[in-house]
C-alpha positions in Angstrom: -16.6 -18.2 -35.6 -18.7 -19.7 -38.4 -21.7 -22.2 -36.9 -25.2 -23.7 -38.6 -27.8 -25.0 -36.6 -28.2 -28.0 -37.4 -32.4 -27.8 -37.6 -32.2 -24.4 -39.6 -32.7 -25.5 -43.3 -35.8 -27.3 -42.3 -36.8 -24.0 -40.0 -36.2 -22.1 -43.1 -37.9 -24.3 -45.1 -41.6 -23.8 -43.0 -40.6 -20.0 -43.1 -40.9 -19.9 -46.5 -44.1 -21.9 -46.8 -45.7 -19.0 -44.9 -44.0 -15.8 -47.1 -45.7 -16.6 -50.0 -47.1 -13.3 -50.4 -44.0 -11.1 -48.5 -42.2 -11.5 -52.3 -37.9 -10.4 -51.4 -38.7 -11.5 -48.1 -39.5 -15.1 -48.7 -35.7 -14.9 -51.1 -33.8 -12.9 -48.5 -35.2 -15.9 -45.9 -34.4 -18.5 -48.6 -30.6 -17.5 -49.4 -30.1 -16.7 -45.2 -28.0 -19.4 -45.0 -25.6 -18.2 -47.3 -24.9 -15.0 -44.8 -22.0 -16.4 -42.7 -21.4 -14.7 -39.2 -18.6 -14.6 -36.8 -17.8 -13.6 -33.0 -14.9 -13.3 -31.5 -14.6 -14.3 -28.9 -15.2 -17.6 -30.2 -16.0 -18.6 -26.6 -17.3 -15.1 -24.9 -15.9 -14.2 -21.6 -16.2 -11.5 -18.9 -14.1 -8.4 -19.1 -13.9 -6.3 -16.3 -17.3 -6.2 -14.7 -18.9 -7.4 -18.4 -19.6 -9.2 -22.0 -18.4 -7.4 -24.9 -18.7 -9.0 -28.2 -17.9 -8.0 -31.7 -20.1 -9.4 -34.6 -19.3 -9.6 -38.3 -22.2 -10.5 -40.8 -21.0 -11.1 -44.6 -23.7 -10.9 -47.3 -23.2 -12.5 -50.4 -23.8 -10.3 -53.6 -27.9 -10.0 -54.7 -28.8 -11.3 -51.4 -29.9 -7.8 -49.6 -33.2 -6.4 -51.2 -33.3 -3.0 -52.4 -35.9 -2.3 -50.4 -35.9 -4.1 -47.1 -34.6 -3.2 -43.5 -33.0 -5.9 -41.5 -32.6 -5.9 -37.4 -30.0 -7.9 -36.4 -29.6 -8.6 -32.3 -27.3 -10.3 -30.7 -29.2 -12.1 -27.2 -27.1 -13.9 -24.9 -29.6 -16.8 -23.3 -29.4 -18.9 -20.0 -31.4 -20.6 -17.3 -33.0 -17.7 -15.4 -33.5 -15.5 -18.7 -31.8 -13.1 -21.4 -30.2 -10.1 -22.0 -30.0 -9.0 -25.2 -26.7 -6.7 -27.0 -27.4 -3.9 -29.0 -29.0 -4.3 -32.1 -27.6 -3.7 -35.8 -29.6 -1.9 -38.2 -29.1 -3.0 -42.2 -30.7 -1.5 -45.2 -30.6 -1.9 -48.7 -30.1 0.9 -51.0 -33.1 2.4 -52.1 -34.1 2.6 -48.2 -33.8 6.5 -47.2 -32.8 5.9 -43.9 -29.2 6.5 -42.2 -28.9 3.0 -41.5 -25.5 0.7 -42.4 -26.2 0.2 -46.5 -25.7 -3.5 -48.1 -25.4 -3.5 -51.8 -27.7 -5.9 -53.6 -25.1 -6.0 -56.4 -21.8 -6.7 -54.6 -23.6 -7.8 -50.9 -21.0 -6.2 -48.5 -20.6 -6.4 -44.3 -21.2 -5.1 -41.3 -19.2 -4.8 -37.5 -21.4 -4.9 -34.2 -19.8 -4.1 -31.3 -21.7 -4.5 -28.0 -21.1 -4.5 -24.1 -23.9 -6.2 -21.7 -23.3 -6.2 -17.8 -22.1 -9.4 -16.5 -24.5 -12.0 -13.8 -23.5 -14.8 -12.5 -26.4 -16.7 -14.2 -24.9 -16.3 -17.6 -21.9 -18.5 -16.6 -23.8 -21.2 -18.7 -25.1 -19.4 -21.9 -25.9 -19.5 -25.8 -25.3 -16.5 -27.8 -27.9 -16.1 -30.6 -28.2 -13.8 -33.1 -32.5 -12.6 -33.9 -32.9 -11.5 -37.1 -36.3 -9.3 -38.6 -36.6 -8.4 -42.4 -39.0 -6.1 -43.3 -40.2 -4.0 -46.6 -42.6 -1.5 -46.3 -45.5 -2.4 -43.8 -44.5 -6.6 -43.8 -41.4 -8.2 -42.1 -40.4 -12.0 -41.0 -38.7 -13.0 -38.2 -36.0 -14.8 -39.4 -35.1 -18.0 -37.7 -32.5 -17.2 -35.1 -29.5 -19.3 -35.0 -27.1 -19.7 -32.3 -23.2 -18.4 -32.8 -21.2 -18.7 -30.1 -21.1 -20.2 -26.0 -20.6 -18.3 -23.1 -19.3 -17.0 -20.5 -16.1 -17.6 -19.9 -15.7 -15.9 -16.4 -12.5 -16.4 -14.6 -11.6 -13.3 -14.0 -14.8 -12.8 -11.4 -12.1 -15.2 -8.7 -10.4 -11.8 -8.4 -10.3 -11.7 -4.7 -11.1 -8.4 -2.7 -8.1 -8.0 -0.6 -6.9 -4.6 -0.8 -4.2 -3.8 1.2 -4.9 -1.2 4.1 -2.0 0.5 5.7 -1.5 0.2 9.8 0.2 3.1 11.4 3.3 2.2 13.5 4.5 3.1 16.6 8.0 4.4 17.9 8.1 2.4 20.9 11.5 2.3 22.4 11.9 0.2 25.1 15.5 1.2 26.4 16.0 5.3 26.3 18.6 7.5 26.9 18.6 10.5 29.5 21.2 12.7 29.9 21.7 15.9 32.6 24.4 18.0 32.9 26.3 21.2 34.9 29.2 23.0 34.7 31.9 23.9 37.7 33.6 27.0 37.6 37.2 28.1 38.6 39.0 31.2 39.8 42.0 31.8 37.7 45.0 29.7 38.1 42.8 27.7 40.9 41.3 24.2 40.7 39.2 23.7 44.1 35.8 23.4 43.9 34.3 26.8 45.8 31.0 26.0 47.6 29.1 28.8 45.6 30.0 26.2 42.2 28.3 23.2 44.9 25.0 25.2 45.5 24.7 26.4 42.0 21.2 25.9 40.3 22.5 23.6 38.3 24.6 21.4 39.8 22.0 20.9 43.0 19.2 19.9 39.8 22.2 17.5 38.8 22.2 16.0 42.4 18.6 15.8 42.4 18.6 14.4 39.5 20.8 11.4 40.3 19.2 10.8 43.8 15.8 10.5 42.2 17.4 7.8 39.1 19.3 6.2 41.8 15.5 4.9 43.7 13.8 4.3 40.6 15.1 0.4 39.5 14.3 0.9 35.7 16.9 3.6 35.4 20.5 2.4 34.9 23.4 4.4 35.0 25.5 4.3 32.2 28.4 6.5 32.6 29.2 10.3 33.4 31.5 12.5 30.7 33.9 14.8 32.4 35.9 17.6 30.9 37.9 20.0 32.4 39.3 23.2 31.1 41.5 25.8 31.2 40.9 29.5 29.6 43.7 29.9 27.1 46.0 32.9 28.9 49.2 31.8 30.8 51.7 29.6 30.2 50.8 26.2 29.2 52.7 24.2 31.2 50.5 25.8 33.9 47.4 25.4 32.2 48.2 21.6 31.6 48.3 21.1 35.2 45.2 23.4 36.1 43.2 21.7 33.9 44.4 18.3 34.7 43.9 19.0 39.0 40.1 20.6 37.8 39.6 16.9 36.6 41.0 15.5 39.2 39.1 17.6 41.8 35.6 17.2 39.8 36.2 13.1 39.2 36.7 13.4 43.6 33.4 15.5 44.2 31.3 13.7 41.8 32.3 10.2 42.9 31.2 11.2 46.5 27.7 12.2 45.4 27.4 8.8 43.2 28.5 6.9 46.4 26.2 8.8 48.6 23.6 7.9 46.6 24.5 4.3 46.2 25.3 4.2 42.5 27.1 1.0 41.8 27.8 1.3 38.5 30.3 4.3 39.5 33.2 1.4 40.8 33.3 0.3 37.3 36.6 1.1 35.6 35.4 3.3 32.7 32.3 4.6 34.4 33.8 7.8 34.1 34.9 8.9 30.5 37.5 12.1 31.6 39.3 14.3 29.4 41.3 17.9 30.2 42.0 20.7 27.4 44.4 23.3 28.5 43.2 25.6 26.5 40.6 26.3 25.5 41.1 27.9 22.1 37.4 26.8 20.7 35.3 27.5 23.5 37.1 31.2 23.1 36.6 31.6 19.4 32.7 30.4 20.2 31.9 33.3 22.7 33.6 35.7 21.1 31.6 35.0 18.2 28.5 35.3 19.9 29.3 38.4 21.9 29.3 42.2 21.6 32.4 43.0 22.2 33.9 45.9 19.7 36.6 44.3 18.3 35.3 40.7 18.3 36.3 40.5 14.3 39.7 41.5 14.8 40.1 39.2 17.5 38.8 36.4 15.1 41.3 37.2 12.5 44.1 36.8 14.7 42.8 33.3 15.9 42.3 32.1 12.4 45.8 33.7 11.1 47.8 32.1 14.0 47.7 28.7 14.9 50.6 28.9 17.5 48.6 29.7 21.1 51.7 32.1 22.6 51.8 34.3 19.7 47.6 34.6 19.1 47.6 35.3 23.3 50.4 37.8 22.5 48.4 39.6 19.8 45.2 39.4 21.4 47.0 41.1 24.7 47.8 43.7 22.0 44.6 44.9 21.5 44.8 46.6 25.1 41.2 47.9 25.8 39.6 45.0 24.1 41.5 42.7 26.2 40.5 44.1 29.5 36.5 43.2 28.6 37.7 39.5 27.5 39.3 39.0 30.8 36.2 39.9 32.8 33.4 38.8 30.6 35.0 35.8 28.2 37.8 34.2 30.4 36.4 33.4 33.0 33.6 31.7 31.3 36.5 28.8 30.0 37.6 28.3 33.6 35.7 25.4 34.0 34.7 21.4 34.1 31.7 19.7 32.8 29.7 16.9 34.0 27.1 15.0 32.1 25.3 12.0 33.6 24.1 9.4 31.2 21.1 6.8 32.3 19.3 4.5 30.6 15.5 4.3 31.2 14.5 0.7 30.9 10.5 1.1 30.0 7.8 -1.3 30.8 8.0 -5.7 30.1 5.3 -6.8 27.0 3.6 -8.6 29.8 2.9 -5.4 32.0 2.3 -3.1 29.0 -0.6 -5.4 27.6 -1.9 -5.5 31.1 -1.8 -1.8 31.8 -3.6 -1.4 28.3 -6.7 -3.3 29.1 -6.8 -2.2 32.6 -5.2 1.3 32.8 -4.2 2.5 29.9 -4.4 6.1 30.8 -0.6 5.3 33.1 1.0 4.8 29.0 2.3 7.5 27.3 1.1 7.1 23.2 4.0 5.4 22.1 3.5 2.8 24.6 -0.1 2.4 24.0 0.7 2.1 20.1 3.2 -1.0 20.9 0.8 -2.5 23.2 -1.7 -2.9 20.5 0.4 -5.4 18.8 1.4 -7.7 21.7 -2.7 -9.2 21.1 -3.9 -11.3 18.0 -6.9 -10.2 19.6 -8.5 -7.5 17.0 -11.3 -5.9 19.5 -8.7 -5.5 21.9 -6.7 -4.0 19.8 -9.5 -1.6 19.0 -9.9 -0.6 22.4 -6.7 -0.1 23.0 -6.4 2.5 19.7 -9.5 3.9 21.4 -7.8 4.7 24.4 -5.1 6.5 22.0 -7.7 8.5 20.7 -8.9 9.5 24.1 -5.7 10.1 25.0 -4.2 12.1 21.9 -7.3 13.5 19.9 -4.8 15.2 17.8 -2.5 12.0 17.0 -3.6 10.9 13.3 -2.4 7.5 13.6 -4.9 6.1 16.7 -7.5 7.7 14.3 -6.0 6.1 11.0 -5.9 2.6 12.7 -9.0 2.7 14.4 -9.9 2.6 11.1 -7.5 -0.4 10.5 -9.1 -2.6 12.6 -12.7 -1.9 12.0 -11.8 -3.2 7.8 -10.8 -6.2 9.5 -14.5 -6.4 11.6 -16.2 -5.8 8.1 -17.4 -2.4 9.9 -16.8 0.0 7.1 -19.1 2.8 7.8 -16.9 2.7 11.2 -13.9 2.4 8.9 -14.4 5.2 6.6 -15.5 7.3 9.9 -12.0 6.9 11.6 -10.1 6.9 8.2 -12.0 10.4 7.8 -11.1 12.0 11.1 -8.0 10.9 10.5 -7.5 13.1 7.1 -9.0 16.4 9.1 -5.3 16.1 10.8 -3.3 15.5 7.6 -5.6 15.8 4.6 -2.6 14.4 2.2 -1.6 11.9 4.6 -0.7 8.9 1.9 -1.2 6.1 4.5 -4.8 7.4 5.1 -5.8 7.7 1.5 -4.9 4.6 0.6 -7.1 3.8 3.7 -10.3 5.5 2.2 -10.0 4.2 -1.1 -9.8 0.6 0.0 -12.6 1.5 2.0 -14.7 3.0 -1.0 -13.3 -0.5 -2.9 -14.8 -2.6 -0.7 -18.3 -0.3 -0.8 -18.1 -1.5 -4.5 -17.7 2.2 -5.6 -14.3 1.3 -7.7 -14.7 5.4 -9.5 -14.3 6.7 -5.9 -11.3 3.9 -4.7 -9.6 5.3 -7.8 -9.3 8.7 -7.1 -8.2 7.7 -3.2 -5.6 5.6 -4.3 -4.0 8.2 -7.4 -4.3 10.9 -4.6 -2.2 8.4 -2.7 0.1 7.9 -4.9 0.4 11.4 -5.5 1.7 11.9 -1.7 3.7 9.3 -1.9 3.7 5.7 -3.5 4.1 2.9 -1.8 3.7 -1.0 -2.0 0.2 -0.9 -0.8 -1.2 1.7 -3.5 0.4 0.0 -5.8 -1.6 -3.5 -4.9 -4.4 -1.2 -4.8 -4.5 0.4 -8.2 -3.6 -2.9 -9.4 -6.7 -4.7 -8.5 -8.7 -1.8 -9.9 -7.1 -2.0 -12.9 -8.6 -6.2 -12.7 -11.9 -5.5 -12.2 -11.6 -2.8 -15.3 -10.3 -5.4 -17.9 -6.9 -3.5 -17.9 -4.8 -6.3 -17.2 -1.2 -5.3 -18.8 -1.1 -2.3 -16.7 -2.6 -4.4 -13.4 0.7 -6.4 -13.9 3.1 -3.3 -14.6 1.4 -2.1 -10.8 1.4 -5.7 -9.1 5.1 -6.2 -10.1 5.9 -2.7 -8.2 4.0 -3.7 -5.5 6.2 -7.2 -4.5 3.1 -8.7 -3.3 3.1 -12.3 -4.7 -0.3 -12.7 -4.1 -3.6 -15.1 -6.0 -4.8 -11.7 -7.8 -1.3 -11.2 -9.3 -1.5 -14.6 -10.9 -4.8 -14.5 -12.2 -3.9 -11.4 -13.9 -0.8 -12.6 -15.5 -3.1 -15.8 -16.6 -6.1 -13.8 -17.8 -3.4 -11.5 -19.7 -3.2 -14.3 -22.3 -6.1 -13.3 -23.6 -4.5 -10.3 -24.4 -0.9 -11.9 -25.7 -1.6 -15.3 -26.7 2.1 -16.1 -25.4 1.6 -19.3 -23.1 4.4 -18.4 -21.4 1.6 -16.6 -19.3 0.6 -20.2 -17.8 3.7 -20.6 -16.6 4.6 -17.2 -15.6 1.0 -17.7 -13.1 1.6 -20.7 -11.8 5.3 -19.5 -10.6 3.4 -17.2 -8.8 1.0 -19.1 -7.8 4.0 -21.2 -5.9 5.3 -18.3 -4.1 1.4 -16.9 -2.5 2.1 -16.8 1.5 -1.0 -18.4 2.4 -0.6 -21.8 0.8 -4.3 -23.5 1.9 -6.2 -20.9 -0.3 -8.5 -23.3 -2.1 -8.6 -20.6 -5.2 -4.8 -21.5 -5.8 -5.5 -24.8 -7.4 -8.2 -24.3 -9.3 -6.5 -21.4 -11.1 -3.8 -24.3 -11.1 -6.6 -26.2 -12.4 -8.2 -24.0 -15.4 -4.0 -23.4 -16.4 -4.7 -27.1 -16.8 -7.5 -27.0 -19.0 -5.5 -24.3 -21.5 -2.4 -26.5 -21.8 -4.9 -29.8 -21.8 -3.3 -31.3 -19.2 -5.8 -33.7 -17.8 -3.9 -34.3 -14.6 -3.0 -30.9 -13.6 -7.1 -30.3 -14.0 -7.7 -33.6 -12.0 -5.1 -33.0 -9.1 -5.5 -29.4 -8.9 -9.6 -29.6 -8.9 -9.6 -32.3 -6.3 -7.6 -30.5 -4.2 -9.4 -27.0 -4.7 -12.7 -28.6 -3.6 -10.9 -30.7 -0.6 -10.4 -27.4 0.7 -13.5 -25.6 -0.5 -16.2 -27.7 -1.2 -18.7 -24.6 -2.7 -15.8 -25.1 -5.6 -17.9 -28.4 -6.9 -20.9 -26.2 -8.0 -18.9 -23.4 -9.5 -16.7 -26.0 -11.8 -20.2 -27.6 -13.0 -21.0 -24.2 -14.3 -17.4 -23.1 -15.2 -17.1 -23.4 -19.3 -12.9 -23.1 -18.8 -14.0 -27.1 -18.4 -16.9 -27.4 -21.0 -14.7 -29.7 -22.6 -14.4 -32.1 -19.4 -18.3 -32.2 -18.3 -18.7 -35.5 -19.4 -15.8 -36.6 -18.0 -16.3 -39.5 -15.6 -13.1 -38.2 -13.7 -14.2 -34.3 -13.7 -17.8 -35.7 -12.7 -16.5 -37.7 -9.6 -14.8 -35.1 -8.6 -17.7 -32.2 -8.7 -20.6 -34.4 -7.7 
């Protein structure tokens, strides 16, 4: 960018009155006009958290004395003050210094390249260059000239809404139970012996449906039955003592519902009955698992004979083998099975959110967990994650969303406290990473959010980090890669436009306005007041005077703190004497 104030010949001019006696000072102050500067930006604008600049000066041949030393500093100036950019040391050639060298002969050039911090107060600014020539013991200021506006600084809207990750529960409202026993036969019989009643495990089975049958969130949903026969004997035989085992168990059974005034038993397909003859797996399966000496043989003849009269045949072969299968392995197939299938219907929403304020201790975790989100109410939810903790010390999720909620209070010392206990259960627990790093982000210590969020990514990545890393990469300037990570992320959110928008600066392909303001469309929360003055700014780039107007009016209808920041905002320098963008920020 090439500028001349317009008062600087005649501030030359008086300069050189007073260097009389400074010799190649008063010509280098003379002939300053004919050094030509340029900045780019053209316009400056924030970067991350700051300015950067890059200077070229261009000194025209037998300009630069010999002799002489120059000090060129960039100073950015507004309202409240200045901060000034690095400064640029020149000499000429006979100077034995390790300064930049600028022929006298053939002039020559020099780059400056400087970063200041960003302030809000230098949203209105003038950058100046200050310029000191010296040889020997005198020097001359001179007159500074101003080469470029500022700040352009419409990356600060970056919003701080880092996504933290809520642990969910498991809650199952309806769950299955299931109990079962077994009923044993004497060979070639099918009654039911009272020894096989009073058995340990069909009196718990009893029990067990006598307790289900009094409780009225406990529905019964069906009983499996099979019955067996142990494959020895003929099968015609066997057909019929497995079928009458059925038979017999179906009888008992449906007593002991009806005693117990089980309903559901009358139903049609209550009972889901089925009878094997014989019982060729169950044989091969405890044979496999016993001791018996010639259990391999034995399983070579089931899996080389399919047909069951010729594997009993063979197996009867092996005489002294045979006699322990009888005693030990038969006997064990002689049987029927029962298992009793209820459904345990657990507690309404309205009676779990009332036992969580007022007893939570009666909820199991799960329970508790689900109970949270029946209330919009965030310090209730707290103290019902409080009671998890109470509860379940060891559970990392009433931990990790203490934490949760306490973000969402602005308590972040509380926050980072929970997130932390959390992380002494799991310490590579993604979910809780993530946590402390948007913690750290919001703490404004972006070096420490950084390495939470690539350790959670690490563990495992997920939509969240993504967003995360994302809005890091924002506030560092990096905007192609922010997009590469808000893309992955699926969040259409007012960050992930202004990125693709403040990408242009990067691209120059315009397609960027459009590409934002698609985005900008699709943003859930649709009354966000920064949505249209992005909307509005896109308008200023394409010089669209009505998508400024309409957007601006409606971003300060909806936030009017929006009026002061557009009077500042140079994205609109062209507009401030605009009696449309005046009534609409005044």
């Amino acid at each position: 960018m090439k500028r001349k104030n317009v008062s600087y010949l005649a501030s030359i001019l008086l300069t050189a009155v007073l260097l009389t006696s400074c010799g190649g000072l008063n010509k280098m102050v003379k002939l300053a006009p004919e050094v030509r500067y340029s900045v780019t930006p053209e316009i400056l604008a924030m970067h991350g958290d700051s300015v950067e600049i890059t200077v070229k000066g261009t000194f025209p041949a037998k300009y630069f004395n010999k002799k002489a030393i120059m000090t060129v500093t960039p100073v950015l100036k507004y309202e409240t003050g200045e901060t000034a950019f690095e400064t640029k040391t020149l000499q000429g050639e006979d100077v034995q210094a390790n300064n930049t060298v600028i022929s006298f002969v053939s002039g020559g050039s020099f780059p400056l390249k400087s970063t200041i911090p960003y302030s809000e107060d230098m949203k209105i600014s003038d950058l100046e260059l200050r310029i000191k020539a010296s040889i020997k013991d005198k020097s001359v200021d001179v007159p500074a000239q101003k080469v470029a506006d500022g700040v352009i600084a419409t990356a600060n809207l970056l919003e701080k809404d880092p996504k933290s990750i809520k642990a969910d529960d498991k809650f199952v409202r309806v769950t299955t139970q299931s109990k079962g026993a077994d009923i044993h036969f004497i060979i070639n019989k099918a009654n039911i012996r009272n020894s096989e009643i009073k058995a340990e495990d069909m009196a718990a089975l009893k029990d067990y449906v006598k307790e289900a049958s009094e409780k009225s969130n406990y529905e019964f949903k069906g009983v499996e039955l099979l019955a067996y026969a142990s494959p020895d004997g003929a099968i015609d035989l066997n057909t019929k003592l497995a079928a009458n085992r059925l038979k017999n168990t179906q009888k008992y059974f449906g007593k002991q519902l009806k005693r117990n005034k089980v309903g559901a038993a009358k139903e049609e397909d209550f009972f889901k009955a089925n009878s094997t003859p014989e019982d060729w797996d169950g044989f091969q399966k405890l044979m496999q698992n016993s001791e018996i000496q010639d259990k391999d043989l034995i399983l070579r003849v089931l899996s080389m004979y399919s047909d069951p009269d010729v594997r009993e045949k063979e197996i009867k072969n092996i005489s002294e083998a045979y006699t322990i299968i009888a005693d030990q392995i038969l006997p064990k197939l002689r049987r029927s099975q029962l298992k009793v299938n209820i459904s345990v219907i657990g507690y309404s929403d309205s009676v779990l959110t009332e036992l969580s304020k007022n007893n939570p201790d009666t909820l199991n975790i799960e329970e508790l967990m689900y109970a949270a989100t029946l209330t919009e109410d965030i310090n209730e939810q707290l103290n019902i994650y409080k009671a998890v903790v109470k509860k379940h010390p060891e559970c990392l999720r009433g931990h990790n969303n203490i934490g949760y909620v306490n973000i969402k209070l602005n308590k972040l010392d509380e926050a980072k406290a929970a997130f932390e206990e959390a992380k002494k259960i799991d310490a590579n627990n993604a979910m809780v990473l993530n946590n402390l790093g948007v913690v750290t982000f919001l703490q404004n210590d972006l070096e420490a959010a950084q390495e939470y969020y690539n350790a959670a990514a690490g563990a495992k990545q997920g939509n969240e980090i993504s967003y995360n890393q994302a809005i890091i990469k924002v506030k560092k300037g990096d905007y192609e890669n922010a997009l590469t990570l808000f893309a992955s992320s699926k969040y259409n959110t007012f960050n992930f436009a202004l990125a693709k928008f403040l990408n242009f600066k990067n691209t120059q392909n315009a397609d960027a306005f459009e590409a934002s303001m698609d985005i900008l469309k699709n943003v859930e929360n649709q009354d966000n007041a920064l949505i249209y003055y992005l909307k509005a700014i896109i308008g200023a780039h394409q010089q669209n005077a009505d998508l400024i107007y309409n957007n601006l009016r409606t971003a300060v209808e909806k936030d009017a703190t929006l009026k002061e920041k557009a009077k500042k905002d140079i994205e609109f320098a062209k507009y401030f004497e605009d009696d449309t963008f005046k009534s609409i920020v005044q």
